[in-house]
C-alpha atoms as one frame of an Amber mdcrd trajectory, in Angstrom:
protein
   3.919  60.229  -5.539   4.873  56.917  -4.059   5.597  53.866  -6.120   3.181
  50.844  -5.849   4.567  47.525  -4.975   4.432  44.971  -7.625   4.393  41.372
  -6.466   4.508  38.111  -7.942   3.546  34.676  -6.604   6.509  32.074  -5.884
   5.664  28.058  -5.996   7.590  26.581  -3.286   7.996  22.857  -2.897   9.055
  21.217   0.239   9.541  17.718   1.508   8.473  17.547   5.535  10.116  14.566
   7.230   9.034  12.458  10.530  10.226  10.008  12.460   7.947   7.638  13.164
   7.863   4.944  16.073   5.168   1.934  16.455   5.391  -0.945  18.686   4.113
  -3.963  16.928   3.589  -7.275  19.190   4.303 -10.459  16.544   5.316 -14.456
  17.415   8.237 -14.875  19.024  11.466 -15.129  16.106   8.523 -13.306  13.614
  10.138  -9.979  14.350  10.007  -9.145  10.286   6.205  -9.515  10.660   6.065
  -6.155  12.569   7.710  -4.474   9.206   4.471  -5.817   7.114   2.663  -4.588
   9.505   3.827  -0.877   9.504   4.221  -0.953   5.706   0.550  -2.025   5.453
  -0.623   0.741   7.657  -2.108  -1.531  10.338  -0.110  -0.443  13.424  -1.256
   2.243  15.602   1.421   4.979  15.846   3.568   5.279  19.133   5.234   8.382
  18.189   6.656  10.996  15.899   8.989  13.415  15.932   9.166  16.408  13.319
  12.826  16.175  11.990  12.988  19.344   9.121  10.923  20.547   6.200  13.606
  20.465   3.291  12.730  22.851   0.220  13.407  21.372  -3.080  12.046  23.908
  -5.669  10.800  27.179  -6.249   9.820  28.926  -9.660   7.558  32.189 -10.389
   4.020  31.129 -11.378   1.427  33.095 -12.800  -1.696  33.955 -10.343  -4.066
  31.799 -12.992  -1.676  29.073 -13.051  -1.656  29.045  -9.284  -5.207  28.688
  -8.747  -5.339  26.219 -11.053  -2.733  23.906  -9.692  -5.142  25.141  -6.182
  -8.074  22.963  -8.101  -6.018  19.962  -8.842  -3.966  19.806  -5.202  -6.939
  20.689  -3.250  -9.955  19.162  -5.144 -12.650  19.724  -2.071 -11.955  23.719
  -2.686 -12.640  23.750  -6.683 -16.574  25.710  -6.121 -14.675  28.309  -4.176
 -14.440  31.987  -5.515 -10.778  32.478  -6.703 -10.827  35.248  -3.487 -11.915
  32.636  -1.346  -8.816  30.240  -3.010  -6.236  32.603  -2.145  -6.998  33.627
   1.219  -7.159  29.933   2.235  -4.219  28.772   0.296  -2.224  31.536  -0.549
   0.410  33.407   1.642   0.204  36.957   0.995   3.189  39.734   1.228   3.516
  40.227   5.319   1.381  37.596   5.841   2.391  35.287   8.628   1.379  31.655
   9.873   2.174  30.505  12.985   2.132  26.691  13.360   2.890  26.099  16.377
């Protein structure tokens, strides 16, 4: 008789870093404007360029505890059926996404 496969979920937190480009027109000699300008979200971006996702944690979580930190990270989904949870924000065993 074969052996069932137990599984467990695994939290895994990453940081995902950009580099981001804007051009920013300010007065001439004002060139520290542009920075206030950027840092208050008001310049259109000129580019980006994906530089590396960087994991910084992982830890075993139970499947309740995961749905429930599911409800507080992804608040528009909390009405959902737990099935409905997990196939939209879980990755199961074999499971693969491709982003590109």
């Amino acid at each position: 008789m074969a052996k069932l496969k137990e599984f467990e979920w695994v939290l895994v937190e990453a940081i995902d870093t950009f580099r981001m480009r804007y051009m920013v027109q300010v007065p001439k000699g004002k060139d520290l404007y542009a920075l206030d300008t950027v840092t208050m979200h008001q310049a259109k971006e000129f580019s980006q360029l994906h530089l590396d996702e960087i994991i910084v944690s992982h830890r075993v979580i139970s499947e309740k505890d995961a749905l429930k930190l599911a409800d507080e990270d992804n608040e528009y989904g909390r009405s959902w059926s737990e099935d409905k949870k997990i196939s939209a924000f879980f990755t199961k065993d074999g499971e693969k996404v491709d982003w590109d």
